[in-house]
C-alpha positions in Angstrom: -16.6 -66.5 -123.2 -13.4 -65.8 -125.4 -10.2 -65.6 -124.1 -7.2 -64.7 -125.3 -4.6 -66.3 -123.1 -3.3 -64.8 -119.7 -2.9 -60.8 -120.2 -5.8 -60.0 -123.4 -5.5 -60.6 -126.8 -1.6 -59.4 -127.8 -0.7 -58.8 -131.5 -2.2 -59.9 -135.0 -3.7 -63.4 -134.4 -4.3 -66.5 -137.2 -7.3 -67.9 -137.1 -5.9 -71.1 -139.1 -2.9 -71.5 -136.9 -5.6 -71.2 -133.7 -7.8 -73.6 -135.2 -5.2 -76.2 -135.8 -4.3 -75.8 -132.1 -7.3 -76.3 -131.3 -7.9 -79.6 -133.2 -4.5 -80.8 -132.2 -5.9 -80.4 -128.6 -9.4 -81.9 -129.7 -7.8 -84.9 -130.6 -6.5 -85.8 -127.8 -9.4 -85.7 -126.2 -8.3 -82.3 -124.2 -11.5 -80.3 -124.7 -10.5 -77.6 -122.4 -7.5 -76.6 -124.2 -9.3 -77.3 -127.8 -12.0 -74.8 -126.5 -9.9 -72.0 -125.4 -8.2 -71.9 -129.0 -11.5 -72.7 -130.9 -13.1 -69.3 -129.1 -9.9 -67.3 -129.7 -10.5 -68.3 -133.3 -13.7 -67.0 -133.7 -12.5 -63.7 -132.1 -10.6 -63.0 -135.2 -12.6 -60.6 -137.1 -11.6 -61.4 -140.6 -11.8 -65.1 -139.9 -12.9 -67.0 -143.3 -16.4 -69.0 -142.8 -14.4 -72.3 -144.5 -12.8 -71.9 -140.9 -15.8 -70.8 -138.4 -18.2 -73.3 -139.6 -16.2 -76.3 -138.4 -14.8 -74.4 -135.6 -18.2 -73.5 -134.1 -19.3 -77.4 -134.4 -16.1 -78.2 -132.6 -17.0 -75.6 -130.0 -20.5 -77.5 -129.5 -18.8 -80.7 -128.8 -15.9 -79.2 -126.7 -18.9 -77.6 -124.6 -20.5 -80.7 -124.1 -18.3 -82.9 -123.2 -16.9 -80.5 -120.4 -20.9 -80.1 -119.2 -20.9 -83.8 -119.0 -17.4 -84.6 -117.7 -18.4 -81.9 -115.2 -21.9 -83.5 -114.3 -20.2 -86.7 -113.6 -17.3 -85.1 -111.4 -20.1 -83.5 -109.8 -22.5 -86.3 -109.0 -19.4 -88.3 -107.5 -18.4 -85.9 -105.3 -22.2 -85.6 -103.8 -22.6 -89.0 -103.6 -18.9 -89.0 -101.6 -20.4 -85.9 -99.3 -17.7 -83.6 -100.8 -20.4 -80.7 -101.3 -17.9 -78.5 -101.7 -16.4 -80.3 -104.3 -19.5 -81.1 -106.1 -21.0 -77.6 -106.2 -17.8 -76.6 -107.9 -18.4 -79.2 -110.5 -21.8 -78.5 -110.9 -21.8 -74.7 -111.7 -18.6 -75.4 -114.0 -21.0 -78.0 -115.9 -23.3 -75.3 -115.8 -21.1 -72.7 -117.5 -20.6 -75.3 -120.6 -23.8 -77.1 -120.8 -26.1 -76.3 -123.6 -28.4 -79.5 -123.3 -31.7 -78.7 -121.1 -31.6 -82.0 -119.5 -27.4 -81.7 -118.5 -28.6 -78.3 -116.9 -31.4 -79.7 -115.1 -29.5 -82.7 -113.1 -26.5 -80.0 -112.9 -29.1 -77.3 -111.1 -30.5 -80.4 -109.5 -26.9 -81.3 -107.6 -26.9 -77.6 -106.7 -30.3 -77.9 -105.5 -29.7 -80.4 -103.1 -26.8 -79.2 -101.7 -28.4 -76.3 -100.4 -30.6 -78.5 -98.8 -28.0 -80.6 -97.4 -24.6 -78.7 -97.3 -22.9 -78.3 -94.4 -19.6 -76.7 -93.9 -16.5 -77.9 -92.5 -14.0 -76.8 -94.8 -12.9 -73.3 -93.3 -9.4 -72.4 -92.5 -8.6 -72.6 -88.8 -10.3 -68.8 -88.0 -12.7 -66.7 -90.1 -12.8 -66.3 -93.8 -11.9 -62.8 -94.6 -13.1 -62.6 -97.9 -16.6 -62.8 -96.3 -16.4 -60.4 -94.1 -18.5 -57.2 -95.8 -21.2 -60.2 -96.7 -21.9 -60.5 -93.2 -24.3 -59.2 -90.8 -23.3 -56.5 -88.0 -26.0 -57.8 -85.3 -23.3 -60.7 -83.4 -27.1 -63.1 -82.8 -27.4 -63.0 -86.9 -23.6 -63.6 -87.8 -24.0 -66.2 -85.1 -26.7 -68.1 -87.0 -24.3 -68.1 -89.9 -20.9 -69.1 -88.1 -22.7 -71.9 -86.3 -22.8 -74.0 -89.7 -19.3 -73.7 -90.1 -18.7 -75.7 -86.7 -19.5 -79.4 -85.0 -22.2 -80.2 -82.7 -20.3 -79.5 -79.4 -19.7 -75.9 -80.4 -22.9 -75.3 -81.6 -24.7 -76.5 -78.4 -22.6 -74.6 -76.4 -23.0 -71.2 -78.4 -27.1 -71.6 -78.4 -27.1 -71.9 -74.4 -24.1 -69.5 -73.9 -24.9 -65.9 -75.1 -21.1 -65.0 -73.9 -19.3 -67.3 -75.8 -21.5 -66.4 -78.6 -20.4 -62.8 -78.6 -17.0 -63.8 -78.1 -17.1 -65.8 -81.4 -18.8 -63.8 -83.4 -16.1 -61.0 -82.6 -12.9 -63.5 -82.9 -14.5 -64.0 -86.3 -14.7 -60.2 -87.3 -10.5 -60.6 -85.9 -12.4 -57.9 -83.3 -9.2 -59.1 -80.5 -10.5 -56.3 -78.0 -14.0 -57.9 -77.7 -12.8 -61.5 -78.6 -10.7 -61.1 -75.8 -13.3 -61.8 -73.7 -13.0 -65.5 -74.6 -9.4 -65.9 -72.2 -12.2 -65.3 -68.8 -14.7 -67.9 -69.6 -15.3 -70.9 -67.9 -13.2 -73.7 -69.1 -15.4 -76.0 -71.7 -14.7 -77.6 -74.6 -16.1 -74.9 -77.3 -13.9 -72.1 -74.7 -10.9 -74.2 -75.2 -11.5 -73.9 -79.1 -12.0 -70.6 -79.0 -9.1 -69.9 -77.1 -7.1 -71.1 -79.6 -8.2 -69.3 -82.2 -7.6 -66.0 -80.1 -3.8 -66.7 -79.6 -4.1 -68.5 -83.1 -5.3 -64.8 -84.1 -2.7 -63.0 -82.1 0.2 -64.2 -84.4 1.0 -66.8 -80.4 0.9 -70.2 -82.6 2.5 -71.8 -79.4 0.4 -71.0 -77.0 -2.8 -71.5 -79.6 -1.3 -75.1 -80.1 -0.8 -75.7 -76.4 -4.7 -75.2 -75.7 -5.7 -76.9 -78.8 -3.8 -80.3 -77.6 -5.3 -79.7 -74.3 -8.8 -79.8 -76.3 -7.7 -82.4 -78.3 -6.7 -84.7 -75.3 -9.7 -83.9 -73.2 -12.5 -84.2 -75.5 -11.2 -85.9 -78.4 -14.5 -87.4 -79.7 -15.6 -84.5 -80.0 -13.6 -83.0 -83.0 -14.6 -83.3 -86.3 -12.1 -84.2 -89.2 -11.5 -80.4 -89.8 -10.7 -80.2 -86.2 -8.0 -82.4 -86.5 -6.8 -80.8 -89.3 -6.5 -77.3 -88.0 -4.4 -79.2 -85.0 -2.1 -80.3 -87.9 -2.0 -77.0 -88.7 -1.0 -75.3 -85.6 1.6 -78.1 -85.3 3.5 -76.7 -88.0 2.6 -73.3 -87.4 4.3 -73.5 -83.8 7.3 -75.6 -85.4 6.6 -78.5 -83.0 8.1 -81.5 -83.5 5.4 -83.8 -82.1 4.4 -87.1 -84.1 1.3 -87.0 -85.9 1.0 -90.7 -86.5 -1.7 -91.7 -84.5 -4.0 -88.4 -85.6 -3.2 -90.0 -89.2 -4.2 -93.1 -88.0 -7.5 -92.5 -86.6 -8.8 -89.6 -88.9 -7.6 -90.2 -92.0 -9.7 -88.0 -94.0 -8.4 -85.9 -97.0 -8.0 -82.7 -95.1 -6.0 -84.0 -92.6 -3.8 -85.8 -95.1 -3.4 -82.3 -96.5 -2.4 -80.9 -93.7 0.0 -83.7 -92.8 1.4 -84.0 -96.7 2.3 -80.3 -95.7 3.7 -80.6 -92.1 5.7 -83.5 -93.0 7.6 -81.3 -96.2 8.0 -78.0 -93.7 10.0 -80.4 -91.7 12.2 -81.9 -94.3 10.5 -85.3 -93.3 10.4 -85.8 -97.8 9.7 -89.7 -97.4 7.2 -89.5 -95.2 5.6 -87.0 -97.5 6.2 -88.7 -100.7 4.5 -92.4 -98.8 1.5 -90.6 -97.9 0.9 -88.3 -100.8 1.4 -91.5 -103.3 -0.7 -94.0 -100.7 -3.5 -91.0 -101.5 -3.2 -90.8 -104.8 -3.7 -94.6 -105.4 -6.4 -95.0 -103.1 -8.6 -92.0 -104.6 -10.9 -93.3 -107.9 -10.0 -92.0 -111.3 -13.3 -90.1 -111.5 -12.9 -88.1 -108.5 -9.0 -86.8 -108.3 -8.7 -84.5 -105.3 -6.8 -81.0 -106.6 -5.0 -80.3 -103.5 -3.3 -84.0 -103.3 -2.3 -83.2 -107.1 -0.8 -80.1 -105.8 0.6 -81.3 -102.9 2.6 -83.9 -105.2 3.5 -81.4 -107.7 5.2 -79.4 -104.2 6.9 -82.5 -103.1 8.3 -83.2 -106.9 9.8 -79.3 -106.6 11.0 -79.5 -103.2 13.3 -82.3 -104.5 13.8 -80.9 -107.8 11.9 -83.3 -110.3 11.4 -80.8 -112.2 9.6 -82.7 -115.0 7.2 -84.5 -112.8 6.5 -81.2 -110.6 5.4 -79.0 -113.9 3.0 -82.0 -115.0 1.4 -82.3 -111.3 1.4 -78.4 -110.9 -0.3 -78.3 -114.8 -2.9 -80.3 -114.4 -4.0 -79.0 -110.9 -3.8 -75.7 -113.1 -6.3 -77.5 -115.6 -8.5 -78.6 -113.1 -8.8 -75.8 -111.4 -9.5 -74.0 -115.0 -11.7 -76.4 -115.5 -13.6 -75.1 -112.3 -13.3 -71.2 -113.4 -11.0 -70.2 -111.8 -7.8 -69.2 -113.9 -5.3 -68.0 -111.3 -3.1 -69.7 -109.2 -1.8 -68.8 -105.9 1.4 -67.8 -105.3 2.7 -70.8 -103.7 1.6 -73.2 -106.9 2.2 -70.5 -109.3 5.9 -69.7 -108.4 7.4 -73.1 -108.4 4.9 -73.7 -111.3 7.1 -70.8 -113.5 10.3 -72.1 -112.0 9.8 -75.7 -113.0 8.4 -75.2 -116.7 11.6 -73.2 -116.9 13.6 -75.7 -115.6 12.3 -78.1 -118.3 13.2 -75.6 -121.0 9.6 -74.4 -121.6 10.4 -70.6 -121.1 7.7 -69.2 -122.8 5.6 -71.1 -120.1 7.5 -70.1 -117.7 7.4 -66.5 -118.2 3.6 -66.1 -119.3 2.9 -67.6 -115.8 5.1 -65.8 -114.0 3.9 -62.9 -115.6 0.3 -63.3 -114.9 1.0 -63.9 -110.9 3.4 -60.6 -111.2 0.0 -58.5 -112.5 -2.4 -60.5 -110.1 -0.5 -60.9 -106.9 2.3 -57.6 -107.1 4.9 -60.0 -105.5 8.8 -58.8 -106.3 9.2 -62.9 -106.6 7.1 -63.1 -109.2 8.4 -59.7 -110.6 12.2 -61.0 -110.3 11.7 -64.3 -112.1 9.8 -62.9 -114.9 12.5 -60.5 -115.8 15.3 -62.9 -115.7 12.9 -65.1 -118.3 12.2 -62.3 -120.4 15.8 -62.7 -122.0 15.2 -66.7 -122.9 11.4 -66.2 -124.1 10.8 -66.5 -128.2 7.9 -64.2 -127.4 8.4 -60.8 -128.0 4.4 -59.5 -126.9 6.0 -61.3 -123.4 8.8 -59.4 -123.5 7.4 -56.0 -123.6 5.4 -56.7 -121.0 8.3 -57.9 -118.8 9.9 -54.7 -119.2 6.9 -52.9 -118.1 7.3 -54.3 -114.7 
C-alpha cells in the first residue's frame, strides 16, 4: 500500500527524515498522515533495521486505529440509515483492519447493507459512470433503476410498460426514445420524467417548470432526494424563488446541500453561512458529513478566509483519503490550491494543483500551477510544472 505522495516517488528519499514525519504525525494522534510517511519509509531500499523495526510496529498501530475509527464511523452511519455513508466506512475499515474480529463486524455492516440498502442518493438523471455495467434489455435495466426511485414511481413503472421504456432510455440519455415521455398521460411519475427530459436537453427552465408543477400537485409524494433535485433545478434555471419553506419541511442533509449551494450561486453569503454553521453544530462529532465540511470550506473561499477555507477544504481532503479515494474534484481542488497559496503554503499549493492538472487536463489547473512553480522550494515540483 505505499505511497509516495501525489505524482510517484520523486528523487532520493530519507528514511530517518520520513520516519520522524511520521512520528511527528503519530503524535498527534493523525494516523493517516503518520501511515502514509511510515510506508514511504519502508519503501526505501537501503533503510537501516534500527529504523524499520519501530516503524513497522507504528504501521500496526496506525492500521488499527484507522480499522477501528473506521468501524465506528461506519456503525453510526447504519444505525443513522446513511448506507451510503456507512458502506464507505466500512470497506475503508476493511482496507486497514488486520484484527479478525474488526473485519468481521466491518463485513458484517456491508452484509447488511445489501440486505437493506436502498438508494436515493443519485444526481437528478442517470449516473454515467454506470452506464457499460448495465444491461441492454430496457425490463432488466428497469429492475435496476426502480431502486434508485420512491414508491410512486415505482408503482407506476410496474403497471406502465411505456413509461417504463421511456425511463429506461432517458437513463441511457437515449433523447430520441426518451422522447416518448413528452405524449404520455399526465401522472405524477410522467411529470418526473418529464423533467428529467428537458432536464436532459440542457432546458433547465422548462425542466424546473414541470418539476414545481409535480412538486405542487403531489407533494407527499417526493422523497428527500426529490426535493433536493428541485433545489437543484432552481439554481440551474437561475430562479429566484424562495426555498424557505422546502427547508422547512424537509430538512434533510441533501437538501441542505443543495440549498448551502443555491444560496452562494446567488450571492445570498449569510444565508449560506447560517445554515451551513446551524448544520455543522447540529451534526454529532462521530459522524461529520464531508459535503457540509466542503460546503463551508466553499463559503470561507467565496469570501476570502483564506485560512479557514484551506482547513475546511483539508480535512474534507482527509476524510475523503481516509475513504480511498485520493483525488479531489475540480471544484474543491482549485480553490483548495488557491487558498493554501494564499496562506503562504506554496509547496501545497502547487503539488495540488499539480495533481488535478494530470488527473483532470483543465488549463485552470494548468495556469495556476505554472504561476506557483516560481514560489515552490521544491525543485522535483518544478520540473514537473514545466512539463505541462
Amino acid at each position: 500500500m505505499s505511497r509516495f505522495g501525489l505524482f510517484g516517488k520523486l528523487g532520493k528519499k530519507d528514511c530517518n527524515k520520513l520516519k520522524l514525519k511520521g512520528d511527528k504525525q503519530f503524535s498527534k494522534g493523525e494516523f493517516y498522515l503518520a501511515l502514509v510517511a511510515y510506508e514511504d519509509a519502508l519503501a526505501v531500499s537501503d533503510c537501516p533495521m534500527e529504523v524499520t523495526v519501530p516503524v513497522r510496529e507504528n504501521i500496526r498501530i496506525c492500521k488499527t486505529k484507522l480499522a477501528s475509527h473506521n468501524l465506528s464511523l461506519a456503525q453510526s452511519h447504519f444505525d443513522a440509515k446513511d448506507f451510503d455513508t456507512s458502506a464507505d466506512f466500512a470497506t475503508t475499515c476493511l482496507n486497514y483492519a488486520e484484527n479478525p474480529e474488526i473485519r468481521a463486524a466491518a463485513e458484517d455492516i456491508l452484509n447488511k447493507i445489501d440486505e437493506h440498502y436502498d438508494q436515493f442518493e443519485e444526481v437528478f438523471g442517470p449516473d454515467k459512470a454506470e452506464q457499460e455495467l448495465l444491461p441492454e434489455d430496457d425490463d432488466a435495466y428497469a429492475e435496476i433503476l426502480i431502486e434508485n426511485y420512491p414508491p410512486f414511481i415505482r408503482e407506476e413503472v410496474e403497471k406502465n410498460k411505456a413509461l417504463k421504456h421511456a425511463m429506461a432510455a432517458l437513463n441511457r440519455q437515449d433523447m430520441e426514445a426518451g422522447k416518448a415521455i413528452l405524449e404520455m398521460e399526465i401522472s405524477p411519475a410522467a411529470l418526473y420524467f418529464q423533467a428529467l427530459y428537458h432536464s436532459l436537453n440542457n432546458d433547465a427552465k422548462t425542466a424546473l417548470e414541470t418539476f414545481r408543477s409535480l412538486a405542487g400537485k403531489y407533494p407527499d409524494l417526493l422523497d428527500d432526494q426529490r426535493w433536493a433535485e428541485f433545489v437543484e433545478l432552481i439554481a440551474r434555471a437561475e430562479s429566484d424563488e424562495p426555498i424557505d419553506e422546502i427547508l422547512d419541511e424537509h430538512p434533510s442533509l441533501i437538501v441542505i446541500r443543495a440549498a448551502a449551494t443555491l444560496y452562494m450561486a446567488r450571492g445570498e453569503m449569510d444565508k449560506a453561512k447560517e445554515l451551513l454553521e446551524e448544520t455543522m453544530e447540529a451534526l454529532p462529532p462521530h459522524r461529520p458529513d464531508p459535503q457540509i465540511i466542503a460546503l463551508t470550506g466553499i463559503w470561507n473561499f467565496q469570501m476570502e478566509h483564506f485560512e479557514d477555507a484551506a482547513e475546511y477544504l483539508t480535512k474534507y481532503k482527509n476524510i475523503m483519503a481516509m475513504r480511498g479515494q485520493f483525488t479531489l474534484s475540480p471544484e474543491y481542488a482549485i480553490p483548495l490550491a488557491v487558498s493554501l497559496e494564499k496562506t503562504g503554503q506554496n509547496d501545497e499549493a502547487l503539488e495540488m494543483a499539480l495533481h488535478t492538472a494530470k488527473i483532470y487536463g483543465i488549463p485552470e489547473a494548468v495556469e495556476l500551477a505554472r504561476s506557483l512553480a516560481g514560489r515552490s522550494s521544491r525543485e522535483d515540483l518544478k520540473r514537473l510544472a514545466e512539463k505541462l
